[in-house]
C-alpha positions as CSV (number, residue, x, y, z in Angstrom):
1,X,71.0,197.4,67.7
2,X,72.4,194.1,69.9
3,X,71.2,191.3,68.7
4,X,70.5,189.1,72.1
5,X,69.7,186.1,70.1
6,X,73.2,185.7,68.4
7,X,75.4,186.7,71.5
8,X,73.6,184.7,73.8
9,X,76.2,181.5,74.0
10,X,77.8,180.6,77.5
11,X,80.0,177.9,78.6
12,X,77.9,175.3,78.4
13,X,76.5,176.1,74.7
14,X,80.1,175.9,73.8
15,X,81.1,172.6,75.3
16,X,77.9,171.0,73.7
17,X,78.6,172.2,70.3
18,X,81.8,170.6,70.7
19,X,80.5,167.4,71.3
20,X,78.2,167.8,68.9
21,X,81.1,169.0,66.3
22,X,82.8,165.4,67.9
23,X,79.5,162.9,66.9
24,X,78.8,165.1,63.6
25,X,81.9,164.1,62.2
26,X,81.0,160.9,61.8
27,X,79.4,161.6,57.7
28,X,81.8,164.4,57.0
29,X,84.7,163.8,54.4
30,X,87.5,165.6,53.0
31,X,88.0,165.6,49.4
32,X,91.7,165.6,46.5
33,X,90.9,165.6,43.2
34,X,94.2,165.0,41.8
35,X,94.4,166.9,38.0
36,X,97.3,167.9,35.9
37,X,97.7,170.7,37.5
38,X,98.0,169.9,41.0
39,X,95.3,168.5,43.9
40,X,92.3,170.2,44.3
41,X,90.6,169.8,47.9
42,X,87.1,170.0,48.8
43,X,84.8,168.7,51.3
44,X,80.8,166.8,51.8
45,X,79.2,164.5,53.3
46,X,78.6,160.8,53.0
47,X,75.1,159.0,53.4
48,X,75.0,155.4,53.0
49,X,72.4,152.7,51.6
50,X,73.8,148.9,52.7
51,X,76.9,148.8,51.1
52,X,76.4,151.4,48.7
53,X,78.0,154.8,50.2
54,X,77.6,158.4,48.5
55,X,79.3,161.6,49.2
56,X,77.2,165.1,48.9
57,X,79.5,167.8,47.7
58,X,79.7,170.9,45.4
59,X,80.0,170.2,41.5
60,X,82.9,172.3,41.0
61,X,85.1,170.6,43.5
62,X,84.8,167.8,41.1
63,X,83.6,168.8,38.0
64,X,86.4,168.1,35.8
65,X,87.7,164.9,38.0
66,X,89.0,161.9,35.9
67,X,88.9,157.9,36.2
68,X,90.6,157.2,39.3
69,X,91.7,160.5,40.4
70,X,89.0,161.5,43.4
71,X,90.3,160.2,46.9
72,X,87.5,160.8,49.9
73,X,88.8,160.6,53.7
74,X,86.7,160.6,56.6
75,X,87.6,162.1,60.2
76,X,89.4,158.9,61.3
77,X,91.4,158.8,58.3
78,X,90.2,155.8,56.1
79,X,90.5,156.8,52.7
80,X,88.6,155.4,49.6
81,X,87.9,156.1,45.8
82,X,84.9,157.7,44.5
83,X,83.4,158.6,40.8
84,X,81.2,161.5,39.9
85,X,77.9,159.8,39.8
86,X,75.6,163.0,39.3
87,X,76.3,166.6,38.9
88,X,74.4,170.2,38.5
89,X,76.3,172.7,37.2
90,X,73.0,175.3,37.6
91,X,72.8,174.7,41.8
92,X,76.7,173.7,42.3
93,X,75.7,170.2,43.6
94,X,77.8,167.2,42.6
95,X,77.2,163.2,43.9
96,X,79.9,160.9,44.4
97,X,80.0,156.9,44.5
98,X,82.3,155.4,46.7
99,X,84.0,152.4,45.4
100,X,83.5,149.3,47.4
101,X,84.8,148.1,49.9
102,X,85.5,150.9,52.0
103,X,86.0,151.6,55.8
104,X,84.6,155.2,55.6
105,X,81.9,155.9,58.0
106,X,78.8,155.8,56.1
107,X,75.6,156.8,58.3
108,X,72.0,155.8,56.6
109,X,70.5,159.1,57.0
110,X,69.0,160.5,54.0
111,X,66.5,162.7,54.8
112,X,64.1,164.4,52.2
113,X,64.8,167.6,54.0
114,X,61.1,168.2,54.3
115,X,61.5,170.1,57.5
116,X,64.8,171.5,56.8
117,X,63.1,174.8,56.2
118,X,61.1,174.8,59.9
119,X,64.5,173.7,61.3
120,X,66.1,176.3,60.1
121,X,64.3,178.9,61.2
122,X,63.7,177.7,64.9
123,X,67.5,176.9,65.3
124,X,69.1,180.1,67.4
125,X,72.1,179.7,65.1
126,X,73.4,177.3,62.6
127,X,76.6,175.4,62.5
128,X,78.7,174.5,59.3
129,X,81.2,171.2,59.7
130,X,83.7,170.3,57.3
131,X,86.7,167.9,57.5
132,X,90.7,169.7,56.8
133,X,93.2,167.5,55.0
134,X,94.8,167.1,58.5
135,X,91.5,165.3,59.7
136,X,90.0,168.1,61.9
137,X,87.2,168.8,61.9
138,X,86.6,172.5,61.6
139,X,83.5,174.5,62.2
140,X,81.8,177.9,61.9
141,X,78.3,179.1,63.4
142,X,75.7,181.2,60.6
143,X,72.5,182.9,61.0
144,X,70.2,182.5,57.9
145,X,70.0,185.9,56.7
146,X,67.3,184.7,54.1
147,X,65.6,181.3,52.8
148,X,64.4,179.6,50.3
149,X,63.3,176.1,49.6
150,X,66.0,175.8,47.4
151,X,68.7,177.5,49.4
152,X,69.6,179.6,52.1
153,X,71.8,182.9,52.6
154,X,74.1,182.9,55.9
155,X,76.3,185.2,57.4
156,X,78.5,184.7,60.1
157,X,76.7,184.3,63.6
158,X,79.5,185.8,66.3
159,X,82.0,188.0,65.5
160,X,85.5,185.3,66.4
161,X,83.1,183.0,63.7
162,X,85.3,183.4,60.7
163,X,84.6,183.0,57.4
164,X,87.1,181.0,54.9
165,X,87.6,180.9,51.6
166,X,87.3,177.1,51.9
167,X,84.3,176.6,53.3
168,X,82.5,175.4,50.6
169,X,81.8,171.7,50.8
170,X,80.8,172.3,54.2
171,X,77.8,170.6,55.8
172,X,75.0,172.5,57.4
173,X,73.1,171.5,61.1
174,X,70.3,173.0,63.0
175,X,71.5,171.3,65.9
176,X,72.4,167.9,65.4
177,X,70.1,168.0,62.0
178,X,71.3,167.8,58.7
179,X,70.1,170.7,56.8
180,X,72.1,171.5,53.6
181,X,75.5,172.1,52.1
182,X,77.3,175.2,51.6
183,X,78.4,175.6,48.4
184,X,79.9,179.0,48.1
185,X,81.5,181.3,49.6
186,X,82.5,185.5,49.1
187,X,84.9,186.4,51.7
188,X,84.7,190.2,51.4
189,X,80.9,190.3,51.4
190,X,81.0,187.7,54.8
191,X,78.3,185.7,52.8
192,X,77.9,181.9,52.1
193,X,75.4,180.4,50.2
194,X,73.9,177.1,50.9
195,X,71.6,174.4,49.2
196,X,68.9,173.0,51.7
197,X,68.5,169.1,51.8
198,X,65.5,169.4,50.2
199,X,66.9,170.8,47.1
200,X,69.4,168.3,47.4
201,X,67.3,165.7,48.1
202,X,65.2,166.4,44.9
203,X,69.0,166.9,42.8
204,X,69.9,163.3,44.0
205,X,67.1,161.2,45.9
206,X,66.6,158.9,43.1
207,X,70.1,157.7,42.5
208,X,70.9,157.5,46.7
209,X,67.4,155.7,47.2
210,X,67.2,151.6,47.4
211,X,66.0,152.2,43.7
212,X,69.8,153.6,42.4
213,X,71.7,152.2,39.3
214,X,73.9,149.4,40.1
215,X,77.7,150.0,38.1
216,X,79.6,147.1,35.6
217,X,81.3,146.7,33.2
218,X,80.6,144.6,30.2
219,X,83.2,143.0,28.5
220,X,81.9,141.6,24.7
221,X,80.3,138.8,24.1
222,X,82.3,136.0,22.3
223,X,81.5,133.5,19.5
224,X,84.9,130.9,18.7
225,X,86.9,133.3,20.8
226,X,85.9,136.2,18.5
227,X,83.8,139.3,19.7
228,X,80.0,138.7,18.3
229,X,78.8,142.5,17.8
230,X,75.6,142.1,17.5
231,X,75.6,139.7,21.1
232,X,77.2,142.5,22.7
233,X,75.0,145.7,20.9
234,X,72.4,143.8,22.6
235,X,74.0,142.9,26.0
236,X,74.6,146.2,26.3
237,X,70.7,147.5,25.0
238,X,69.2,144.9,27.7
239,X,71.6,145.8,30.9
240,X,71.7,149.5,30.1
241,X,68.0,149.6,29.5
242,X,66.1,146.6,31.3
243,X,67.9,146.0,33.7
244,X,68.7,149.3,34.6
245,X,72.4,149.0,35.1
246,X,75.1,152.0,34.6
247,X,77.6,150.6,32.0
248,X,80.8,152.0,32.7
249,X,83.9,151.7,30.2
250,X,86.8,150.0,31.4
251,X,90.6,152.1,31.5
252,X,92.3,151.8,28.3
253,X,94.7,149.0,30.0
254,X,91.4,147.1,30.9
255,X,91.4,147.8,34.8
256,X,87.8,148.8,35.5
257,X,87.0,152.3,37.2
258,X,86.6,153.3,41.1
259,X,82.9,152.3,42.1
260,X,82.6,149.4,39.7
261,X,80.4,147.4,41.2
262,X,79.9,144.1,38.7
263,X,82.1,142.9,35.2
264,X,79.4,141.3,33.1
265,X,80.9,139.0,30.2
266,X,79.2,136.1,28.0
267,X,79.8,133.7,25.3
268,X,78.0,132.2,22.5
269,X,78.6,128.5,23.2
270,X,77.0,127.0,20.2
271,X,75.0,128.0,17.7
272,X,73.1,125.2,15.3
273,X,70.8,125.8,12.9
274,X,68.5,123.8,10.0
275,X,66.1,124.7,7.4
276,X,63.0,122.7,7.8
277,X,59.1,122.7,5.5
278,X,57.0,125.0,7.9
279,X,53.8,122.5,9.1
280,X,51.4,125.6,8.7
281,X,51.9,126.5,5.5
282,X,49.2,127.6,3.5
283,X,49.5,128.1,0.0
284,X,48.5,131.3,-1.7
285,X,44.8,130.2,-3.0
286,X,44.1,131.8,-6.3
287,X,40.4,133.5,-6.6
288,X,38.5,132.2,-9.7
289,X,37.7,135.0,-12.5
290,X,33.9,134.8,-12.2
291,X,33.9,135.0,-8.2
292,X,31.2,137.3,-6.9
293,X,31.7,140.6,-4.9
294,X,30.1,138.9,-1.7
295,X,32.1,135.7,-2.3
296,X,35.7,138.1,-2.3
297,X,34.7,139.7,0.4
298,X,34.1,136.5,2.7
299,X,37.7,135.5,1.3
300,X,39.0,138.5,2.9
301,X,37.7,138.8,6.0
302,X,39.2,134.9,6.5
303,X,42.2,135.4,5.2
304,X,42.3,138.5,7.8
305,X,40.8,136.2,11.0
306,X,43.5,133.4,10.2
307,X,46.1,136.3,10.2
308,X,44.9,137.6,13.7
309,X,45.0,133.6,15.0
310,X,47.9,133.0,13.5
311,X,50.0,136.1,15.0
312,X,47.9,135.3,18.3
313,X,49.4,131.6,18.1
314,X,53.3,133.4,16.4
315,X,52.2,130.4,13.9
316,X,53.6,131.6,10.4
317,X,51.8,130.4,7.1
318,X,53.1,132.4,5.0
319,X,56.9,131.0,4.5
320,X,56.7,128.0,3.2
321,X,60.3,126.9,5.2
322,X,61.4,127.9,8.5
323,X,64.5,128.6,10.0
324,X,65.1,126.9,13.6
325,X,68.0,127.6,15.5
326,X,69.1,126.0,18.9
327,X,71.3,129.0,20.4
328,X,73.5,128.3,23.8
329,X,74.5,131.5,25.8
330,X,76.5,131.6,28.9
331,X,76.7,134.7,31.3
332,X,79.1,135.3,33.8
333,X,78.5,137.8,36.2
334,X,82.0,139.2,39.1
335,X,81.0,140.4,42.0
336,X,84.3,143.3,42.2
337,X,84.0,143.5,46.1
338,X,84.9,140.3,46.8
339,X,85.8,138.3,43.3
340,X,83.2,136.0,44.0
341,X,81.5,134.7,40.4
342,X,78.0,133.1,39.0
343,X,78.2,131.4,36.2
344,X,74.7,130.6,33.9
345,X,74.0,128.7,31.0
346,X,71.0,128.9,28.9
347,X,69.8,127.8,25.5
348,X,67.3,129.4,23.6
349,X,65.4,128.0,20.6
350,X,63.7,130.1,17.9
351,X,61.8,129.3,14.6
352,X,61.7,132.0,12.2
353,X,60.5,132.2,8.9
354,X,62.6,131.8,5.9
355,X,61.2,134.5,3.7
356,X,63.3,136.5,2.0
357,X,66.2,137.6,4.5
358,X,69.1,135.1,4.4
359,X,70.2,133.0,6.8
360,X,73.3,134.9,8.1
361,X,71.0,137.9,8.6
362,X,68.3,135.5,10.5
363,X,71.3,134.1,12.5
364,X,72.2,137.5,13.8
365,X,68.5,138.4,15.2
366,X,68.2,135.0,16.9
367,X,71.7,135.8,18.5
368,X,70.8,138.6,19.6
369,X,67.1,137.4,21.3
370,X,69.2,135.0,22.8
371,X,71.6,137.0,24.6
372,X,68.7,139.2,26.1
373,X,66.8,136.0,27.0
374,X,69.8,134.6,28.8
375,X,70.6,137.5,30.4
376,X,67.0,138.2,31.9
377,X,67.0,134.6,32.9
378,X,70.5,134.9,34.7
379,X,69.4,138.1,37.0
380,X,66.3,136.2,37.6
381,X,68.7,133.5,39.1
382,X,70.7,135.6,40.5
383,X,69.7,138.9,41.2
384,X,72.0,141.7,42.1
């Protein structure tokens, strides 16, 4: 039986999904992977959030990528590095970060895909895009043969629309709307598979919204020129946690990876310390032998109210000295992009009791308050 709907394509249909092909090509990019082995080439598409730029591609074009090694170019050939932010092995979908800065065209489009679906459907024919290593941009039309929020089945629409084994990486358009990825491709069947933006968008939504993981590197934290571990176990705890940045590790030659956005580094300046009497201290009283029931109990529910003020007030009575420690910590944070640096300096006091650990060990938690303190203080200053 002719299918009217899938031959119906004049002159005019074709010239407009040329032009369209022409203003498409704007987010699509062409992918090497450079391994052992040889280049690997795939394709996506970028989507960009200020100067933050990702690229949408499948997870096996880059699944086994190293530091350094993944080039993306766009149709007007600017080229730029990128890092495997996020992958899915299960749905085939990988997320790149391009490293900054970059020329590459980078449109702000991310849609949920929450009408991909309707799109879809009401589309007389859909249109895969891709970018070739030569910069062309090469195209191939699909009706969905089946769909599902998560993805959708396509076989070729006309019979001069060819199906290649390279397709995959393509992107997919209901007329000039984004509406998935193809991600695989059987030759000999003439079917291609493709993830709908919505299933991307769920996959990836978080870490392309405003809300995404900033990248740095932290260097360690220094006391007299001399790594302080337990300043940089908890530099690393508060950016990594708190903060909510991605620590990356620098190359074993100390050069910092594609997509680095920040090198984080700090320095105990000075570190003083005395042992003083603690002003609250309340000796242990000692209940007399023929104290009554009611009269122990009264003791007890006062010694358990000054506690509860006490902890309220962080007043110790207990220790009868106290540690006091006057802490300097500077944090210097490098902007990669443009090498541009802030530079903070905060000192931190603490008073701790002197009760049993010794003073290296109480030396070593103040440190380590202090570092967090200072850096939570810096970001405040200078957010990134």
């Amino acid at each position: 039986m002719k299918n009217n709907k899938r031959d119906f394509i004049g002159a005019a249909g074709a010239m407009a999904l040329l032009f369209a092909a022409e203003a498409a090509a704007a987010g699509l990019v062409h992918i090497q992977v450079q391994q052992r082995a040889g280049t690997e080439f795939g394709a996506g598409y970028t989507v960009g959030r200020g100067s933050d730029c990702f690229v949408v591609t499948p997870f096996h074009v880059v699944e086994f990528a190293g530091p350094d090694s993944i080039t993306v170019t766009d149709a007007k050939g600017s080229s730029a590095k990128a890092r495997l932010l996020k992958g899915s092995e299960e749905f085939d979908a990988g997320l790149l970060q391009v490293a900054v800065p970059h020329t590459l065209d980078c449109p702000a489009d991310w849609s949920d895909g929450g009408n991909a679906n309707t799109a879809i459907g009401g589309a007389p024919f859909l249109v895969a895009r891709k970018v070739d290593d030569t910069g062309r941009v090469m195209q191939t039309r699909f009706f969905a043969s089946s769909t599902s929020r998560e993805q959708v089945e396509l076989q070729p629409f006309g019979p001069n629309d060819e199906l290649r084994e390279g397709d995959s990486g393509s992107t997919l358009y209901a007329g000039d709307q984004l509406v998935g990825l193809v991600v695989s491709v059987d030759t000999q069947s003439k079917v291609a598979v493709a993830l709908t933006q919505g299933q991307i968008h769920g996959l990836f939504g978080a870490d392309v919204l405003p809300g995404a993981r900033r990248t740095a590197v932290m260097q360690p934290f220094t006391y007299r020129r001399a790594e302080e571990p337990y300043a940089t176990v908890a530099a690393r705890e508060y950016l990594a946690g708190t903060a909510g940045l991605e620590i990356l590790n620098a190359a074993a030659d100390g050069s910092v990876p594609a997509g680095t956005e920040y090198l984080v580094a700090g320095q105990i300046v000075d570190v003083t310390s005395t042992r003083q009497a603690n002003p609250n201290y309340k000796p242990p009283e000692r209940a007399p032998s023929d104290e009554s029931i009611g009269r122990q109990l009264f003791r007890n529910l006062e010694r358990r109210v000054s506690n509860e003020v006490n902890e309220a007030l962080d007043r110790n009575s207990e220790a009868q000295y106290l540690q006091v420690f006057n802490i300097d910590v500077q944090v210097e944070i490098t902007k990669v992009a443009d090498n541009t640096k802030v530079v903070n300096l905060e000192r931190r006091s603490y008073e701790m009791a002197d009760a049993g650990a010794t003073a290296a060990d109480l030396q070593k938690t103040a440190v380590a308050d202090a570092v967090r303190e200072a850096l939570a203080l810096t970001l405040q200053k200078y957010p990134l």
